[in-house]
C-alpha positions as YAML, in Angstrom:
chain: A
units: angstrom
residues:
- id: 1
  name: UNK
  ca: [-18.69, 37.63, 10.27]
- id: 2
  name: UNK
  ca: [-17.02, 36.92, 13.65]
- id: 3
  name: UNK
  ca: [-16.22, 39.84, 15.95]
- id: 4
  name: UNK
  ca: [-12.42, 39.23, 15.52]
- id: 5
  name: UNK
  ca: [-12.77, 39.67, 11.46]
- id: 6
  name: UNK
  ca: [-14.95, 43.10, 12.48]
- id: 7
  name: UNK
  ca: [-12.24, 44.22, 14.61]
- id: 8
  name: UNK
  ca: [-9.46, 43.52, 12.38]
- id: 9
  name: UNK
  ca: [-11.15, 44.85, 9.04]
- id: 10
  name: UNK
  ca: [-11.72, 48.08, 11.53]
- id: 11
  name: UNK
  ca: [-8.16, 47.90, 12.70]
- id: 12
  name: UNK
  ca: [-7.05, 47.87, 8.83]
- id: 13
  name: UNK
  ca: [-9.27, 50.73, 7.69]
- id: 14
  name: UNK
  ca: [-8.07, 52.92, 10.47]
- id: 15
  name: UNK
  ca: [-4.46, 52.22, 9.83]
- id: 16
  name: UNK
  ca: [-4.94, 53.43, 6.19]
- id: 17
  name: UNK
  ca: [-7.10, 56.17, 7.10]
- id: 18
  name: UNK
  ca: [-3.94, 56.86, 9.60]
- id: 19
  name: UNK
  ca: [-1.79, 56.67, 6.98]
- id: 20
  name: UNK
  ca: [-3.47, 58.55, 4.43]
- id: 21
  name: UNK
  ca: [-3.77, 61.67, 6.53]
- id: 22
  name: UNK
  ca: [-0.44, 61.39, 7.53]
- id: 23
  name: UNK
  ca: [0.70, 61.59, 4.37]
- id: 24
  name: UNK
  ca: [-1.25, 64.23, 2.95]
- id: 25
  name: UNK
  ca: [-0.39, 67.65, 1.52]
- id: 26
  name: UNK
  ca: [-1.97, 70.79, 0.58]
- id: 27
  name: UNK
  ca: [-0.15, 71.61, -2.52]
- id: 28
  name: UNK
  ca: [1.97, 69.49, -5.04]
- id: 29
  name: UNK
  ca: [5.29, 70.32, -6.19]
- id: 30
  name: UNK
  ca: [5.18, 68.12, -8.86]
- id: 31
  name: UNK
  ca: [5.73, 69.65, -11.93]
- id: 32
  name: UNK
  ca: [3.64, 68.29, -14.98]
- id: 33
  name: UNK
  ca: [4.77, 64.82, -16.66]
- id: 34
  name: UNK
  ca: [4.65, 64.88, -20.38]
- id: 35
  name: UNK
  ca: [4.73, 61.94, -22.60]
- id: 36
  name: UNK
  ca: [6.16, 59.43, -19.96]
- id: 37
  name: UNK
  ca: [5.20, 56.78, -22.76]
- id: 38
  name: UNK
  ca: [8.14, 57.58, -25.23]
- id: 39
  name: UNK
  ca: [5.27, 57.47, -27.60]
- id: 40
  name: UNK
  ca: [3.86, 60.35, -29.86]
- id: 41
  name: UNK
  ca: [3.64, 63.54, -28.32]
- id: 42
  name: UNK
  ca: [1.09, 64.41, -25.93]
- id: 43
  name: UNK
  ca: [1.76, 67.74, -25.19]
- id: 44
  name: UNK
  ca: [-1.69, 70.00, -25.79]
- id: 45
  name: UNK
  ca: [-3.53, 67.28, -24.36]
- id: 46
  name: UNK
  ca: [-5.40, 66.35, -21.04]
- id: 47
  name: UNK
  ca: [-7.35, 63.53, -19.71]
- id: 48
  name: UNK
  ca: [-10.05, 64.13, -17.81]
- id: 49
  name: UNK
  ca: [-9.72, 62.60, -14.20]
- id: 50
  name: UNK
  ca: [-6.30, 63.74, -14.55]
- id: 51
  name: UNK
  ca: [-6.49, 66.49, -12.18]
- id: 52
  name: UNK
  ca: [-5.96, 69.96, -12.37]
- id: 53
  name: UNK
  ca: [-2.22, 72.16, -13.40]
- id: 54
  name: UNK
  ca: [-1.06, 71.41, -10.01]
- id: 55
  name: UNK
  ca: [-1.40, 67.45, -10.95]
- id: 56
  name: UNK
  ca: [-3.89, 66.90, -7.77]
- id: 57
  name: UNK
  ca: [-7.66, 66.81, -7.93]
- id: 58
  name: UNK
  ca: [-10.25, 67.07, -10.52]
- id: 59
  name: UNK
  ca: [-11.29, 70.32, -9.90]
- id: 60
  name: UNK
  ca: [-11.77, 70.70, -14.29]
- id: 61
  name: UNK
  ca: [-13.80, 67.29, -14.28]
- id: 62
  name: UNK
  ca: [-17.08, 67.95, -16.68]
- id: 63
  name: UNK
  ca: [-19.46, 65.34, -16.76]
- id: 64
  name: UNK
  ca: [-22.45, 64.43, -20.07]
- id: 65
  name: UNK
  ca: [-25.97, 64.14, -19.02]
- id: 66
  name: UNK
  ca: [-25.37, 60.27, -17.92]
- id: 67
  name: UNK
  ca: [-22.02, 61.32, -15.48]
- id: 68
  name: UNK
  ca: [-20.02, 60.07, -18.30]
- id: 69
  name: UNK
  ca: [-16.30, 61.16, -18.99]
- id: 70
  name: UNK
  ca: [-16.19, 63.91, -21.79]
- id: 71
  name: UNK
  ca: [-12.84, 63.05, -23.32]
- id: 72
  name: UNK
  ca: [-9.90, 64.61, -23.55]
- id: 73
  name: UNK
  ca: [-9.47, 68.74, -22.81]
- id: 74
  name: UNK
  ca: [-6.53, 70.70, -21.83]
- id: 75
  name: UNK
  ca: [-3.09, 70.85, -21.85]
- id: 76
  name: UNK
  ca: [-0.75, 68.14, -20.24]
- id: 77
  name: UNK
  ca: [-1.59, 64.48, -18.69]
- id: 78
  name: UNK
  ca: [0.03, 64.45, -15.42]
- id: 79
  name: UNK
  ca: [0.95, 61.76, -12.61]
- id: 80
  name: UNK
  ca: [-0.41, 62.55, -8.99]
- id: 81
  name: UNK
  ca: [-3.66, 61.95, -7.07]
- id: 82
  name: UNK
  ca: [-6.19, 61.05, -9.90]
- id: 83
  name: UNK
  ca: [-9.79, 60.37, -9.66]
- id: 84
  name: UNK
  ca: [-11.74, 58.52, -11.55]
- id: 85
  name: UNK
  ca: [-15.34, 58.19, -12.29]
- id: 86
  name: UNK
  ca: [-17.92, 55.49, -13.31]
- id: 87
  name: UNK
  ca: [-20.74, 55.13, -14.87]
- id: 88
  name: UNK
  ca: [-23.94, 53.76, -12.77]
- id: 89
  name: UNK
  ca: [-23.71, 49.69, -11.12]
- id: 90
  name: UNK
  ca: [-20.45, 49.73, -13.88]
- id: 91
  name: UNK
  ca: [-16.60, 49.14, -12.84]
- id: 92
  name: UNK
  ca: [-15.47, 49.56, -16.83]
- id: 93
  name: UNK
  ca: [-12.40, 52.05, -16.95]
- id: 94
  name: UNK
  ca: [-13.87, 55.03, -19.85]
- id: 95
  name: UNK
  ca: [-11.62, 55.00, -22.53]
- id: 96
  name: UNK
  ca: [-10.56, 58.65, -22.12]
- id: 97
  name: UNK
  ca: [-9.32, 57.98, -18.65]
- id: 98
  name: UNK
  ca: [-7.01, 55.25, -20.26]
- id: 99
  name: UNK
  ca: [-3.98, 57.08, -21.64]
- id: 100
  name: UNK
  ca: [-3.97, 58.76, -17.45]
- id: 101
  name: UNK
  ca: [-3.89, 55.57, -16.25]
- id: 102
  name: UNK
  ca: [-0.86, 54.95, -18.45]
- id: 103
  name: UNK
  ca: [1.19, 57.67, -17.61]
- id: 104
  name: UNK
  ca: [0.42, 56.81, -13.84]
- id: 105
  name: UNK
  ca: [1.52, 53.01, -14.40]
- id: 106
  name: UNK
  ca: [4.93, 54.51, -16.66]
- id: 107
  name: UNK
  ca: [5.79, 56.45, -13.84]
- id: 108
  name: UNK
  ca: [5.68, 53.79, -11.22]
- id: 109
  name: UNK
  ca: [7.63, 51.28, -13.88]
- id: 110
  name: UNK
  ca: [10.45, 54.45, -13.79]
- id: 111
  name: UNK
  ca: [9.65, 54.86, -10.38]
- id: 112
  name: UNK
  ca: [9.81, 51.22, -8.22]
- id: 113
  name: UNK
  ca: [9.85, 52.76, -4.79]
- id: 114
  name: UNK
  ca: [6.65, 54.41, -5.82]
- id: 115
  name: UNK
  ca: [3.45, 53.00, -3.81]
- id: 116
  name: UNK
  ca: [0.13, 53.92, -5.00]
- id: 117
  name: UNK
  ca: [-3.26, 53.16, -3.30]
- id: 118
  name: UNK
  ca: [-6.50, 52.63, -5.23]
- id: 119
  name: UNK
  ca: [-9.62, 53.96, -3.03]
- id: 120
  name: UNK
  ca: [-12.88, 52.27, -4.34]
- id: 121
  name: UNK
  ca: [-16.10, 54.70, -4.17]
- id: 122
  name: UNK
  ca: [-20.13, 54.15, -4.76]
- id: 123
  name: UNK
  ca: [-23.00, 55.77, -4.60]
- id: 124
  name: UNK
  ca: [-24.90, 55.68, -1.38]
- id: 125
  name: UNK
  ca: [-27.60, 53.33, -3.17]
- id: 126
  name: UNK
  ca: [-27.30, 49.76, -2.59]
- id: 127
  name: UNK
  ca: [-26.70, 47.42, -0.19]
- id: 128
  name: UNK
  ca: [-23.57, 48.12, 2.24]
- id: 129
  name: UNK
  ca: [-22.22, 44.41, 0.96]
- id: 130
  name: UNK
  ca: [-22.91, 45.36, -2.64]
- id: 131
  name: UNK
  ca: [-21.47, 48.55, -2.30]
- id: 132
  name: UNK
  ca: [-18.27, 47.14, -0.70]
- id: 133
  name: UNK
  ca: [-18.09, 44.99, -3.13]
- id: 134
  name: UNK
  ca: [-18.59, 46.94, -6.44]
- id: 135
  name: UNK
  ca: [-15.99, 49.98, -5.10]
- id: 136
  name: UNK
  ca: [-13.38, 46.68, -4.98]
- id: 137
  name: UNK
  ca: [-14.46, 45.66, -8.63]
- id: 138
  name: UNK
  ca: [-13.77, 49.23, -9.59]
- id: 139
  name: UNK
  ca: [-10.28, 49.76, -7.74]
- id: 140
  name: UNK
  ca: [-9.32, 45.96, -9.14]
- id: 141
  name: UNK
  ca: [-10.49, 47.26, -13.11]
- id: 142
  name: UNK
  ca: [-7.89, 50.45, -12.53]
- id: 143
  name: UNK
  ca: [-5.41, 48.06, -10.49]
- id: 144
  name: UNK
  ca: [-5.48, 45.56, -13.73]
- id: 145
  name: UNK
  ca: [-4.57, 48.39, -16.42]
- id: 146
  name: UNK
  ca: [-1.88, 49.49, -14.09]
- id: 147
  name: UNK
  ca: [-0.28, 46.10, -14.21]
- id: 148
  name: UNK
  ca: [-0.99, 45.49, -17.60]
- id: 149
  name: UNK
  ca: [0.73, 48.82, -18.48]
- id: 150
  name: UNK
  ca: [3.71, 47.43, -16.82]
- id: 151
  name: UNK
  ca: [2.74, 48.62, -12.60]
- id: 152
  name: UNK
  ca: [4.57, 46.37, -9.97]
- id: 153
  name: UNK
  ca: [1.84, 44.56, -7.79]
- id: 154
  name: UNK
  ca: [4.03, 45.18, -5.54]
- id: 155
  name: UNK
  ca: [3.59, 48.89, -5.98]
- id: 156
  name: UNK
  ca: [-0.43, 48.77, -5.71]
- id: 157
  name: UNK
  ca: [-2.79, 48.30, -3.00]
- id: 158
  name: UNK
  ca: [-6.55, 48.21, -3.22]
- id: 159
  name: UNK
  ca: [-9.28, 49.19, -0.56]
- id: 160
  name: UNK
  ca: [-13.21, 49.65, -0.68]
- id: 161
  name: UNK
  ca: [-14.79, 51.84, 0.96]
- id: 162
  name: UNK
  ca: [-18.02, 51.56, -0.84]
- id: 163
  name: UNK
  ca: [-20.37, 54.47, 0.24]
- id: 164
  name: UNK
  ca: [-18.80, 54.97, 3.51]
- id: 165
  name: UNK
  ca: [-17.03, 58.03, 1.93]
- id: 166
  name: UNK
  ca: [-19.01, 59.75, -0.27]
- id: 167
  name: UNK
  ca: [-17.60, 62.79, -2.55]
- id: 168
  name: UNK
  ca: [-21.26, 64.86, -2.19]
- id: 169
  name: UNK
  ca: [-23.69, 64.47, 0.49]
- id: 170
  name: UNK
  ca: [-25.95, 65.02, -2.32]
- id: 171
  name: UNK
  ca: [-28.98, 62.91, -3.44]
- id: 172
  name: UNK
  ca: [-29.10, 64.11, -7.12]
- id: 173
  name: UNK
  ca: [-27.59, 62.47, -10.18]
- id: 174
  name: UNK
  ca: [-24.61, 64.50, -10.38]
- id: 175
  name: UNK
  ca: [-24.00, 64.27, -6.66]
- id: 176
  name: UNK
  ca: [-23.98, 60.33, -7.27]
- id: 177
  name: UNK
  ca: [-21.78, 60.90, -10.52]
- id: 178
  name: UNK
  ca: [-18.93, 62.08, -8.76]
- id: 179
  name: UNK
  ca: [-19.59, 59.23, -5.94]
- id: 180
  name: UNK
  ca: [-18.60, 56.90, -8.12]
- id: 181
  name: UNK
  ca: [-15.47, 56.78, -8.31]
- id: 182
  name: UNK
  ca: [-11.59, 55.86, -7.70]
- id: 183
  name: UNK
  ca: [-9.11, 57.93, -6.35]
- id: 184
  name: UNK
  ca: [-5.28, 57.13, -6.92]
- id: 185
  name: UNK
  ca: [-3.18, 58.35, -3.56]
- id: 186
  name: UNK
  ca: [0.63, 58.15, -3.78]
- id: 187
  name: UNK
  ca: [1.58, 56.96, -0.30]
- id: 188
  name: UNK
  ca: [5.06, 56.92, -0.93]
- id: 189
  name: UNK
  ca: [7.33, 58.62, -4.19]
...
């Protein structure tokens, strides 16, 4: 890679870095979103990934013996800052983090000034080019259900940051469980 790709993929990755901490907050005032769908009702329901009652982070997340997703638990699916997990070397969605990702894409179809970033994670194991790589395959698998579920491309943005950002300094399985990951950031409501 020349230097003037290096500096400009450095350049790039400090402007969103720039702009994520910019925009940041330490509370939500979001209240929860229920059944954005118009489908049944959902109410008595939560996905995991989804976050906790304020609608940010995934404070509730439970992971199986493999790091896998353990369904559905709580009480409302929300839209906000979402995280979501994968399984080892895998970028498939889980199935219970589906009907989340749905209510995130309905609220950006009712919501078109709504911008959302996808933030590709891995575990630290790997190659820095594979790693790169798979955290893009992950944030394009959630990026593709958006827009399937009706999500303006124009809405979405994807970056990797492959291990550089790791969720647990940790060298255990769970510490590489919650690794791998995507996070969903609204940069702009």
């Amino acid at each position: 890679m020349t230097m003037f790709k290096k500096k400009i993929q450095c350049f790039s990755l400090a402007a969103v870095v720039i702009a994520l901490t910019a925009c940041s907050s330490t509370g939500s005032n979001n209240p929860p979103v229920d059944n954005l769908n118009g489908g049944p009702d959902v109410a008595g329901t939560k996905v995991t990934g989804a976050g906790d009652q304020s609608g940010f982070g995934d404070s509730d997340r439970k992971f199986g013996a493999a790091g896998a997703s353990s369904g559905l638990q709580g009480s409302n699916l929300q839209v906000g800052q979402q995280t979501y997990y994968f399984d080892f070397n895998q970028s498939d969605v889980h199935d219970a983090d589906k009907p989340s990702l749905q209510v995130q894409a309905n609220y950006l179809v009712k919501n078109p000034n709504a911008k959302l970033l996808l933030e590709g994670f891995t575990d630290p194991r790997g190659s820095r080019e594979y790693n790169i790589a798979l955290g893009e395959r992950r944030a394009d698998a959630v990026l593709a259900i958006l827009k399937a579920d009706g999500a303006g491309a124009d809405q979405l943005r994807t970056v990797s940051f492959g291990a550089e950002k790791l969720a647990s300094p940790g060298h255990t399985d769970a510490d590489y469980a919650l690794d791998r990951r995507v996070h969903l950031s609204y940069v702009a409501k």
